[in-house]
Every structure is written in C-alpha cells, then in structure tokens.
N, C-alpha and C positions, 0 to 999 in steps of 0.2 A: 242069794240076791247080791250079796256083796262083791263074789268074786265073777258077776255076772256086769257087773255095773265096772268091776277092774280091765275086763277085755274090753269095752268099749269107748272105757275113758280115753280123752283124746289129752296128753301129753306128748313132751319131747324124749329123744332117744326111741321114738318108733321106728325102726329100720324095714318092717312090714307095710308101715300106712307109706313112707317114702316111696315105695316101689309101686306099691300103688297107684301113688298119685303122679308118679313118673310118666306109667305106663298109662293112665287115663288121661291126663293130661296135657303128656305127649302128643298123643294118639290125637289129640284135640286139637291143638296148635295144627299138628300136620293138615288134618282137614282145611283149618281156615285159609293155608296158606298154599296148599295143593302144589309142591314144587312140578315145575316140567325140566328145567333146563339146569345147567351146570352152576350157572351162577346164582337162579332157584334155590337149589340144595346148599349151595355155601351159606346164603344167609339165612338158609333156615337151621344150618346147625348154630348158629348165634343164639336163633330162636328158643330151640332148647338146652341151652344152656342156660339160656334166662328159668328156663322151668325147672332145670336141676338146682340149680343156687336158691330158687324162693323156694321149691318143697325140700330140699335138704336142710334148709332151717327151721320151716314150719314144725315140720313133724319130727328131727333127726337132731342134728349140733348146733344149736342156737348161736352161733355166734354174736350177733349182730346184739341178742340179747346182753349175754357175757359182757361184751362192748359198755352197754350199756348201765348194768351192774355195777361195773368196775370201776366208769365214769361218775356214774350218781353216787356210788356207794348204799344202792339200794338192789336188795339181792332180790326183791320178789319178780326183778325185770326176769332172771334168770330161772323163779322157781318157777311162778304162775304163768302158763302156758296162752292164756287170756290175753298179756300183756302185750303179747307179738303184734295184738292190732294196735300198732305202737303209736300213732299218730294223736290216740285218743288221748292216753296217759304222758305223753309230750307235753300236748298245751293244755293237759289239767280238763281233759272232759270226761272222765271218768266212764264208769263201767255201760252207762247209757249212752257215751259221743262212741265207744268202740262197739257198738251193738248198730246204732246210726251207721257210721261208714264199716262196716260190713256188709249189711243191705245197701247202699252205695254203690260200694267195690265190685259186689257181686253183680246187680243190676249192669254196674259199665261192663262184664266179661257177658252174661247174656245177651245185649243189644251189640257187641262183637260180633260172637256167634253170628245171628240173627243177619245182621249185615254180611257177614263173609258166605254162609248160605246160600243166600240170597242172590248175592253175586255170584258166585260161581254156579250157581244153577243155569243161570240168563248165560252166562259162557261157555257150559258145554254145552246148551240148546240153542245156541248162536252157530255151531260148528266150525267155525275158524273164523267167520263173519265177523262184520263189526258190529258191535253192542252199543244199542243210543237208546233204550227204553228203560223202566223202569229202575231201578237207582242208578244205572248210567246215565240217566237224563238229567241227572244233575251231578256226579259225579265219575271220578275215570277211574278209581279204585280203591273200592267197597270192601272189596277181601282187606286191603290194608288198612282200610280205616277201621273196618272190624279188629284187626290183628291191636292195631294203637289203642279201641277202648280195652280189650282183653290185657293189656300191658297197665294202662291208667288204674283200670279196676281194681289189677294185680297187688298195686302198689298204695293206694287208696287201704284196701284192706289189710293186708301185710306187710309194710317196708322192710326190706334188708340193705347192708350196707352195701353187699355184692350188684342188686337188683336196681338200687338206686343210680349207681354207676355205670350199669350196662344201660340204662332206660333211652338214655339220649345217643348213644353208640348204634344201638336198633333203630332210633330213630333216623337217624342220617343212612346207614345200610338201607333201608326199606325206601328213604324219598328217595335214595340213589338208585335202586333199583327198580322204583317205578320212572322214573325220568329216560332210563335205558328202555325200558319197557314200551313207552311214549314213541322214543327213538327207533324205535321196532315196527309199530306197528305205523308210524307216519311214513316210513320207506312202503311198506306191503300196501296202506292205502291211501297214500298221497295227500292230494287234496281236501277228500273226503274226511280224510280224518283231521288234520289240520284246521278246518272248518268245526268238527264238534271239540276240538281240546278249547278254540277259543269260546264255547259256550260254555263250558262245564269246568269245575272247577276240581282238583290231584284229588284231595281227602274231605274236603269240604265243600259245601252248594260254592261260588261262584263268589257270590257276597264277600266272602272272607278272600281278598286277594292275596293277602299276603303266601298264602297255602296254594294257591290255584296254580 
C-alpha cells in the first residue's frame, strides 16, 4: 500500500506528470482558441507557453516556491507541494482558503471551457456567416473570454512568478488580436456588422463599457 500511495503522491520534481499535463493541457488551450490564420498561431504560441511555465512549476522546478523560501526563510514553501496554492498561505488563509481557491480556480477554467465551446460551435455552424445568436448576442468573443477565465482560474489557483508576468502580455495580444479580428470581419460585412459590434460588447455583456 505504501509504495502504491508513493506513485500517486502528487509532489514536485515529476518530470512524467509535466509531460502530461503539457500534452493535456495543451491540447486544451488549443481547442479553446482554435487557431486559423498566421497571426492565430503566433499568439497562440504565447498561449502555451503560459501552460509550460505554470505545469513546469506545478509538478517539476518550483521556482517561484524556492523564491519564496528564500525570501521568507521558510522552507516548507519549497518542500510542501500544497503550498503552490500560494495565495492562500500569502495572506495567512491557511490550508482551508487554498482548498476554497482551488474550487475557485478550477470553477473559472471550467466556465472557460464551457464558453470557448460554446462559441465555436455557433461558428463553425455559422459557415463563414455572421454570428448574432446565442452568446454572440451579447458578446463578440466568447472563445477569448473563455481563454481569459482559463488564464484568471489558472492563477487564482497556482500563482507563478513566470505566469503572473505573462498574465497581462496575453492580455493585450488577445484584445489585439480580437480588435484585428473586428477589423476583418467589418470589411467582409460592412454595415451589418458594424451595426451588431455597436450592441454587443469584446469579452463582456455591453454593460461593462469600458471592455466593449
């Protein structure tokens, strides 16, 4: 039992669960973000590199931990593999607030999902057409705002120092890249389209202007 509970224990220096959760993970990102075009693909390699830097610490060289350690002079940042849900033991919420934003974290990368899905479903059933139904009718792009809870989630449950830094660099690539996007499709449908961007609002309902 013992050496049965050692293979599954989830510590760091896993260079098997990395690869793993590379290729799962990966593989996940890609979905929500579906590249087509050239500039697609450029920021979606950003994307995963957001996924390599948080599972290369999760489960592999904790840096961000180390960091941490070294600062505090408290080494269990670095031994207890628990502690990476670092937010909790930050402002002192102990083993219940990192149990809390975990379910959190996780929750905001489900409703991602769920959103990016969803969208692109309505846009290859659209065939090149324009999309005004279903969460287009309130929004111009669902896969991104999916992609941004999957990044908040990300970080919500695991912070790194690498991940915290790239957070707002994705940020900016993606409105830039749906704004070109915008720019794309107002040439292909004109008026029409120019008409629903003023009702719907980028990542958010409409309400939230500053986003729209």
């Amino acid at each position: 039992m013992e050496r049965l509970t050692e293979v599954f224990r989830i510590d760091y220096h896993n260079g098997w669960l990395v690869a793993a959760y590379l290729v799962l993970v990966g593989g996940f990102v890609y979905g929500l973000l579906q590249p087509r075009s050239r500039r697609e693909w450029r920021s979606l390699g950003l994307a995963q590199a957001f996924v390599v830097a948080l599972y290369a610490e999760m489960y592999g060289l904790p840096l961000t931990a180390y960091g941490l350690a070294l600062f505090t002079g408290q080494s269990e940042w670095s031994q207890d593999h628990f502690r990476g849900h670092a937010w909790a033991y930050i402002f002192g919420w102990g083993e219940t607030g990192a149990i809390v934003l975990t379910i959190v974290g996780n929750a905001a990368i489900v409703l991602g999902a769920v959103l990016a899905v969803l969208g692109w479903r309505q846009v290859h059933a659209a065939r090149g057409g324009l999309v005004r139904d279903g969460l287009y009718r309130s929004i111009r792009h669902p896969q991104y705002t999916g992609f941004f809870c999957f990044l908040i989630g990300s970080l919500i449950n695991w912070p790194t120092a690498l991940t915290l830094l790239m957070f707002p660099l994705l940020l900016f690539v993606y409105i830039r890249l749906a704004r070109a996007e915008e720019a794309d499709a107002e040439r292909q449908f004109g008026t029409e389209y120019e008409e629903y961007r003023q009702r719907t609002g980028r990542f958010l309902p409409r309400w939230n202007r500053s986003l729209a």
